[in-house]
Structures are given as structure tokens and as C-alpha cells.
C-alpha positions as CSV (number, residue, x, y, z in Angstrom):
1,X,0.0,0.0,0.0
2,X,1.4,3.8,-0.4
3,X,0.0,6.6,0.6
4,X,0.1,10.5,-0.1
5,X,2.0,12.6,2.6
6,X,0.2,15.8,3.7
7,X,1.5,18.8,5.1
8,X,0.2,20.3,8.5
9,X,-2.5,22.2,6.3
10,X,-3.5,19.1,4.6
11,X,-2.1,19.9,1.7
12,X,-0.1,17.6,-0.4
13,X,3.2,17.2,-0.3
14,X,5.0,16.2,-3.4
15,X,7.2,16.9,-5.8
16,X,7.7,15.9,-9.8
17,X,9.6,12.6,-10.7
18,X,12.0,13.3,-13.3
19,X,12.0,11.0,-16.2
20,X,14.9,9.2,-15.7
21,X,14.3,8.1,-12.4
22,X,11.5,5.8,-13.1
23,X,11.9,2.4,-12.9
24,X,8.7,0.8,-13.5
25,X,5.3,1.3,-14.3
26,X,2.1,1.0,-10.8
27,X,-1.0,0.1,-11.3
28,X,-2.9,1.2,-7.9
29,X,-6.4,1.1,-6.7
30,X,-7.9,3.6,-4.3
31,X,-8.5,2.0,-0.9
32,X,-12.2,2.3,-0.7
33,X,-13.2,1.2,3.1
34,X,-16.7,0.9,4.1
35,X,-18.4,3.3,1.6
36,X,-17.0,4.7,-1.4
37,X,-17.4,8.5,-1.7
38,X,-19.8,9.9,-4.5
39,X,-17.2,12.1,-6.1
40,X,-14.5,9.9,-6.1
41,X,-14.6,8.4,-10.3
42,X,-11.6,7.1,-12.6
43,X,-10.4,11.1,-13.4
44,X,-10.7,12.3,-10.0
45,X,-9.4,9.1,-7.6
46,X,-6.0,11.1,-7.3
47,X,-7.4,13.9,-6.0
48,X,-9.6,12.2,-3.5
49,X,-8.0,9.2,-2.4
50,X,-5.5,9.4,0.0
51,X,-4.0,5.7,0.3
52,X,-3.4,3.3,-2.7
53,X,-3.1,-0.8,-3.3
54,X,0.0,-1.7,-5.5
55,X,-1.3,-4.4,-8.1
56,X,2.0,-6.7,-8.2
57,X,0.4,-8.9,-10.2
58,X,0.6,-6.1,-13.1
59,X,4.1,-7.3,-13.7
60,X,5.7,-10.6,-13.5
61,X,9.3,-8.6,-12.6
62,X,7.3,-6.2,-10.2
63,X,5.6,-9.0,-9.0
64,X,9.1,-10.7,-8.7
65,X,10.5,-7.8,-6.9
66,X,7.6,-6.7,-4.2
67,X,7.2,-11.1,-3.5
68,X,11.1,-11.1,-2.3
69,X,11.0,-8.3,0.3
């Protein structure tokens, strides 16, 4: 699971990945709990979702790497 870090105002924190430094492609789905919110939808999850699952089954190497730690 990752989550987003936010700042003492709630704000996000974060900053922009350069290129070069990624590795490998996520897939992640919202964490949902008990109800899922009206607003949240496929453009706006980012915004309104706070913690993510990692799908390591959307690799066989990412699944390789995440299964050995």
C-alpha cells in the first residue's frame, strides 16, 4: 500500500519525478473502506483518495521484486 503525505494544512506534499528516475510502471487502486465516496470516479481518484493498493500482479518482474521483500 502507499499513501500520499500531507503537510500540516492538509495539503499535499510532493514533488515531480523526473523521467529518468523511473523504474517501472504502478498500477494502484484507491482504498475504498466501508463506503466509497460519490465524487470519487476514474479522473478524479488522485485527487480524493489518500492511500493506494499496489497491483504486483501487473508485472511478472514487479511481482518478482515486491514477493522477495
Amino acid at each position: 500500500m502507499v499513501t500520499c503525505v500531507l503537510d500540516a494544512n492538509s495539503d499535499l506534499k510532493g514533488e515531480i519525478v523526473p523521467l529518468e528516475c523511473l523504474c517501472s510502471l504502478l498500477q494502484v487502486t484507491p482504498v475504498f473502506g466501508q463506503a466509497v465516496d460519490k465524487k470519487l470516479t476514474q479522473e478524479t481518484s488522485l485527487e480524493y483518495s489518500s492511500q493506494f493498493w499496489i497491483n504486483k500482479y501487473f508485472d511478472k518482474e514487479l511481482y518478482y521484486a515486491l514477493t522477495l521483500l
